[in-house]
C-alpha positions in Angstrom: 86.2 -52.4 39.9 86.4 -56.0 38.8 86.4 -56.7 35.1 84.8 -59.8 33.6 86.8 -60.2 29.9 85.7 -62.4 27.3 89.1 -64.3 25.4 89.5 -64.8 21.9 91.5 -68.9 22.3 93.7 -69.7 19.0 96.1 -72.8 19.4 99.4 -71.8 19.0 101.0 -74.5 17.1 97.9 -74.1 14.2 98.7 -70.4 14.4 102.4 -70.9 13.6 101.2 -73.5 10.3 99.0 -70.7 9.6 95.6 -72.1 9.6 94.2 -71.2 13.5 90.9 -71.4 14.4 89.5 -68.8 16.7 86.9 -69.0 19.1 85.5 -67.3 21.9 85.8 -68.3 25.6 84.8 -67.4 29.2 87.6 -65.6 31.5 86.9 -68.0 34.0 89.1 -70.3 32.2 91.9 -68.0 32.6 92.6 -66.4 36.0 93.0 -62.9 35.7 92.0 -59.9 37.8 92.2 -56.9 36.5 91.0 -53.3 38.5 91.5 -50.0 37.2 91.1 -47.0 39.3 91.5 -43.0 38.1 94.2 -42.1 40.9 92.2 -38.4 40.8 88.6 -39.8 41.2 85.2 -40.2 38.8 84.6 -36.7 38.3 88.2 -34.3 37.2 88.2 -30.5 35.5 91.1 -31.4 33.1 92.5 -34.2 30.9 96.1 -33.8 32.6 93.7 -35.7 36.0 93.5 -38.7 34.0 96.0 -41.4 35.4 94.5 -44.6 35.2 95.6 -47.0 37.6 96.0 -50.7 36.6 96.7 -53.5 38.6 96.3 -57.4 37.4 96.3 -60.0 39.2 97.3 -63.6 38.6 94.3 -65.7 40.6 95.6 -69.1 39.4 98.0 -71.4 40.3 99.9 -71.7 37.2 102.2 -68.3 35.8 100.5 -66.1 32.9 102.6 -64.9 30.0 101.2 -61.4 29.2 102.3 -59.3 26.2 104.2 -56.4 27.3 103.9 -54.1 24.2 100.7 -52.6 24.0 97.5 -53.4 26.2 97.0 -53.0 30.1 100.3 -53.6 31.7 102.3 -51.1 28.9 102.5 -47.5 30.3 103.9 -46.1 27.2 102.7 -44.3 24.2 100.7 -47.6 22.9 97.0 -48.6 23.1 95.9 -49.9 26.3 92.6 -49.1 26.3 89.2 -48.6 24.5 88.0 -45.1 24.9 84.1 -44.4 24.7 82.0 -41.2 25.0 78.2 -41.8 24.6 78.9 -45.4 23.3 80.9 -43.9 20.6 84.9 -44.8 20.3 87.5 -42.1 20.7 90.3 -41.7 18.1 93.3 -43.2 19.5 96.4 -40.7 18.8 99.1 -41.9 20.3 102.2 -44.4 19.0 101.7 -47.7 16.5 104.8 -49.6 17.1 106.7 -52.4 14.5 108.0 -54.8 16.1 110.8 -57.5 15.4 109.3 -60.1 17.5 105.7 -62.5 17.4 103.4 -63.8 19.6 105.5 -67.1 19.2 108.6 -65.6 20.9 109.1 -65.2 25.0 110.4 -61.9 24.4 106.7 -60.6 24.0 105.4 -61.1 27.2 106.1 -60.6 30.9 105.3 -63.6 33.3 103.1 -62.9 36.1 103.7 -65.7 38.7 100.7 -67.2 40.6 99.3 -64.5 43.3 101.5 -62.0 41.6 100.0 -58.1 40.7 101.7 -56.3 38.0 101.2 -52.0 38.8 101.1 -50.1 35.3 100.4 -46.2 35.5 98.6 -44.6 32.2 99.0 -41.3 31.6 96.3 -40.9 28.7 96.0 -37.3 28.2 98.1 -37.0 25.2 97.1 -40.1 23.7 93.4 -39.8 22.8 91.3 -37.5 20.9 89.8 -35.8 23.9 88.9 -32.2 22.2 87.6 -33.9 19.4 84.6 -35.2 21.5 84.4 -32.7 23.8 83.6 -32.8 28.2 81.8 -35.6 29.6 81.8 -38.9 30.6 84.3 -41.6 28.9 84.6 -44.9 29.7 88.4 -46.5 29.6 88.2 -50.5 28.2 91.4 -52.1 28.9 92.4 -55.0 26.6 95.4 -57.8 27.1 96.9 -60.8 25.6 97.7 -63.5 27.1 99.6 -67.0 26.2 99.1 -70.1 28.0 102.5 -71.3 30.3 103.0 -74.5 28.0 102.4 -72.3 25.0 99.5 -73.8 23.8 97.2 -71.3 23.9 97.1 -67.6 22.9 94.5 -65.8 24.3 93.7 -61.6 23.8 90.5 -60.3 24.4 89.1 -58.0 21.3 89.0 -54.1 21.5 85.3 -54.7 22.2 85.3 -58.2 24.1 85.1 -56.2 27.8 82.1 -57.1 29.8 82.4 -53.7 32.4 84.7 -50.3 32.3 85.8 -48.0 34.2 83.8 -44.4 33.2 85.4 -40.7 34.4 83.6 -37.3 33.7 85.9 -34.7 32.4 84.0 -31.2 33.0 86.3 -28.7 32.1 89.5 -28.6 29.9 89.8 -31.1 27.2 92.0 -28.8 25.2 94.8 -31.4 23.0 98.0 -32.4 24.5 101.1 -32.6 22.6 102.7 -35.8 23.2 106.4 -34.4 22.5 106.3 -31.4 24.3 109.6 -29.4 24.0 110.7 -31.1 21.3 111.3 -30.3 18.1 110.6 -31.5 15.1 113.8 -33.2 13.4 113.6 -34.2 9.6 116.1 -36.8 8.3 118.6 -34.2 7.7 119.6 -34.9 11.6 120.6 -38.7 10.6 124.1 -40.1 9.8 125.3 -40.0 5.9 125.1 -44.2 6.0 121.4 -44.0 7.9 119.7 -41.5 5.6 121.2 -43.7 2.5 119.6 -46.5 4.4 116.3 -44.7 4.6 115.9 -43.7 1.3 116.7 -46.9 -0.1 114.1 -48.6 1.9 111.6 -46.0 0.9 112.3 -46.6 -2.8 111.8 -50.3 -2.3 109.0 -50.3 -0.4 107.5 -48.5 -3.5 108.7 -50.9 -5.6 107.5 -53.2 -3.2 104.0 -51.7 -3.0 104.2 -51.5 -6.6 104.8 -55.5 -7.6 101.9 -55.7 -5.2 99.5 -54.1 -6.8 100.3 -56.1 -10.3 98.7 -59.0 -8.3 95.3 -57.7 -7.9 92.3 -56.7 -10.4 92.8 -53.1 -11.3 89.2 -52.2 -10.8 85.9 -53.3 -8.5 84.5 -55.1 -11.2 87.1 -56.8 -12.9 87.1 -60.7 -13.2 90.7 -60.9 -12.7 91.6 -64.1 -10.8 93.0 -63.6 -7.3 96.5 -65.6 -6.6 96.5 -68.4 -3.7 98.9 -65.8 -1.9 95.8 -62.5 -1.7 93.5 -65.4 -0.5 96.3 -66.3 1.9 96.5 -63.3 3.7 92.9 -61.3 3.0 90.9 -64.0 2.6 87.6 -62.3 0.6 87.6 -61.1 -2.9 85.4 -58.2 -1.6 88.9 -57.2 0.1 90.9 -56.7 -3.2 90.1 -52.6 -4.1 90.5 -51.5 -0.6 93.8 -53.6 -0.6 94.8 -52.4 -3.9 94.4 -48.6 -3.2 96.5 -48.6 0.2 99.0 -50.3 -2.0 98.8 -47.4 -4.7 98.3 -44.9 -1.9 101.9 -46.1 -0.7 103.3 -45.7 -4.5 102.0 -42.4 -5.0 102.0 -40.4 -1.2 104.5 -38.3 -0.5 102.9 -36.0 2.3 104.9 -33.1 2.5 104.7 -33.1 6.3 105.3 -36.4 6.8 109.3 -37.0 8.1 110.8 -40.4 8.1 113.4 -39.8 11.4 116.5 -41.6 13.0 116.0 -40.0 16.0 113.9 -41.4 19.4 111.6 -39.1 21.0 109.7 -41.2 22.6 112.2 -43.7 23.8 110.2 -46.5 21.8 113.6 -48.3 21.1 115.2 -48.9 24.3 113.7 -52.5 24.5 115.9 -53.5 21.4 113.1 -55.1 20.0 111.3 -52.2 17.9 112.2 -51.9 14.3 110.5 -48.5 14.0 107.6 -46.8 15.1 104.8 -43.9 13.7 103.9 -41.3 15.8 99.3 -40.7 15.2 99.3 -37.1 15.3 101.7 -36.1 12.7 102.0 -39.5 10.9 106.0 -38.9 11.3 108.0 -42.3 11.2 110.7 -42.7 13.5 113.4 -45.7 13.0 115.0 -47.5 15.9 118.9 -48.9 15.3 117.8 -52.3 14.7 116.3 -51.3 11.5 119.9 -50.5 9.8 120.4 -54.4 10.5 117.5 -55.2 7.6 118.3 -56.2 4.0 117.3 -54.8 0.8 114.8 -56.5 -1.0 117.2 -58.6 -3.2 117.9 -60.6 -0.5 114.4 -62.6 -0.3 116.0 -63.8 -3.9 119.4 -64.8 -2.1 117.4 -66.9 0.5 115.8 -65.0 2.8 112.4 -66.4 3.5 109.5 -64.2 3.5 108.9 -65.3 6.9 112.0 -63.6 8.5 110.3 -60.0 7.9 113.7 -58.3 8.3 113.0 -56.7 5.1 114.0 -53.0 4.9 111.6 -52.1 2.0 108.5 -54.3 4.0 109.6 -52.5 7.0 109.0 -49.2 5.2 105.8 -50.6 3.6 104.2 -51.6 6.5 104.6 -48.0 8.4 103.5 -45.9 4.9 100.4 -48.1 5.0 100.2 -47.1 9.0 100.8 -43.4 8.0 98.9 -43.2 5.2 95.7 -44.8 6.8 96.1 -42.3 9.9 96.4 -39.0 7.8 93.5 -36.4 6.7 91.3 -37.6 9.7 90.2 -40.6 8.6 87.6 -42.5 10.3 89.1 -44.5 13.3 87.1 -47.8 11.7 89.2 -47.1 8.2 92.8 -47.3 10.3 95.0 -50.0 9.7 96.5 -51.4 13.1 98.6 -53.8 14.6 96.9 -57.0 15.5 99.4 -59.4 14.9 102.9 -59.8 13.5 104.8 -63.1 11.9 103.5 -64.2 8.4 101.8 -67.5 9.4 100.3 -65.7 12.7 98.8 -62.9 9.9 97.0 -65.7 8.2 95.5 -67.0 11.1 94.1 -63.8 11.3 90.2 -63.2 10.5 89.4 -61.4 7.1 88.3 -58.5 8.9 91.3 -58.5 11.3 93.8 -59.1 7.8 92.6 -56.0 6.0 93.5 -53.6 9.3 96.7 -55.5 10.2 100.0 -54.3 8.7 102.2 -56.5 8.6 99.8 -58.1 6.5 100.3 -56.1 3.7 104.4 -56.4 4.7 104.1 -59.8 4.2 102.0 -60.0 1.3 104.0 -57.7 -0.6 107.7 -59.2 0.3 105.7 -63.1 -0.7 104.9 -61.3 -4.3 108.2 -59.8 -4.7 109.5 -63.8 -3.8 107.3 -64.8 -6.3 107.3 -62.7 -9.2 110.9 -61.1 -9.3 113.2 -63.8 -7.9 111.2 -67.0 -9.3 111.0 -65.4 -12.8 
């Protein structure tokens, strides 16, 4: 099956000052094919039969730089698709990755040359709500960004922005799947003296971090306290500023009980060098890869360190509690907060609706007060 996608187009160079403008245009501007196949047919008895085939196809005479982490050419643990039953999404439960890189940096993306098809297989049992919803049909969405050769363009189709999908009918056993079976489950105790150190400073700072944060914003809905140039900056819309405000208090005040922070790697999320650390849906666990030991304490944005670097180990910390926390006590899907971009000037580019559900915004916004407030005083 042949899928007809509809891009989201933001100039590159704007995005980087910080001030893109996003519009909508047709695929037909962008040549890529992209067929997805269930290698087990349209009809299974189990969950463990889905393996969803992807192939995509560059049609064009130019080569496409597509992101590699996350979407339809990552076989991992990541999103790659939309999951519908009954027009209805199904919870995502899989792995939200941090990563150290933008959509500005060649290391994000894979270059498909002209006539070239990239293979990905998904194995999606484990990573979707499945019981939840129960047999019947789904449909699978796949989504995919994209940057122009000359880097001029970024292009990445919204979760909805699909025109077709592919739909399979699950009839039997749709019983959850643990996605780290035979494992178990290792608290920080299994870490280094010098990394659990680490991670308990940066959780302290990100509190603090979360904390200064919160100082910023009107304490209550219907306070008349004026917003700073840096809330507008990265949420946009006063109507933002209590939702905001309570996933920074939820950061200053959670402590799930359940909830490890790890230095381990179950999932192999770190073998690209590029992941800082990474939370796991189900359990809301945080795992840290070994470039995270590189970061620097929040002091540091006072020694020079520009906000922009996000090599903060407190911000790192921050950005995966306000992951963890918006994932826990089955929250609706809709109240999650996501990845949909990372870099400070990309993150202010973003929509309003797309800032309030994007991490590192709150990363950024928190390390940009901290700047302000604490080293400028």
């Amino acid at each position: 099956m042949r899928f007809q996608f509809s891009f989201f187009v933001a100039n590159a160079a704007l995005a980087l000052a910080g001030v893109a403008n996003i519009t909508s245009v047709n695929k037909r501007n962008f040549p890529l094919e992209v067929t997805i196949t269930n290698g087990k047919g349209t009809t299974v008895k189990s969950v463990d039969d889905l393996v969803l085939l992807s192939k995509v196809t560059n049609t064009g005479d130019e080569p496409v730089h597509v992101a590699k982490y996350s979407g339809i050419i990552d076989g991992g643990y990541t999103r790659s698709f939309v999951v519908k039953k009954d027009g209805e999404e199904i919870k995502f439960v899989g792995v939200r990755t941090q990563l150290a890189i933008t959509y500005a940096d060649e290391e994000m993306y894979l270059v498909i040359a002209p006539g070239e098809t990239i293979n990905t297989e998904h194995n999606v049992a484990a990573l979707y709500d499945f019981a939840s919803a129960g047999t019947g049909n789904f449909t699978f969405e796949p989504f995919i960004v994209t940057r122009s050769v000359d880097a001029s363009q970024i292009i990445g189709d919204s979760f909805t922005g699909v025109a077709e999908s592919v739909s399979v009918t699950i009839t039997d056993d749709v019983l959850d799947r643990s996605l780290v079976p035979n494992i178990k489950r290792q608290l920080t105790n299994v870490c280094q003296t010098s990394q659990r150190e680490f991670i308990d400073a940066s959780y302290e700072e990100g509190r603090n971090l979360a904390a200064e944060a919160h100082f910023d914003l009107p304490p209550f809905p219907t306070s008349t306290k004026p917003l700073s140039a840096l809330f507008y900056a990265y949420f946009k819309t006063r109507s933002s500023a209590d939702l905001v405000l309570r996933r920074f208090v939820d950061v200053i005040w959670a402590n799930p009980p359940s909830r490890t922070l790890n230095c381990d790697d179950p999932l192999g999320q770190c073998a690209s060098g590029n992941v800082v650390a990474y939370t796991i849906i189900k359990s809301t666990n945080i795992h840290f890869c070994p470039i995270f030991y590189n970061q620097q304490d929040s002091d540091a944005l006072c020694r020079g360190t520009p906000v922009d670097a996000r090599n903060i180990r407190g911000g790192t910390m921050l950005h995966e509690m306000i992951h963890a926390n918006s994932l826990a006590n089955n929250q609706p899907q809709s109240h999650w907060v996501i990845d949909v971009a990372y870099g400070c000037p990309q993150n202010q580019a973003l929509s309003a609706f797309d800032q309030l559900r994007n991490a590192d915004n709150y990363n950024c916004f928190a390390t940009a007060i901290y700047k302000r407030d604490v080293c400028l005083q």
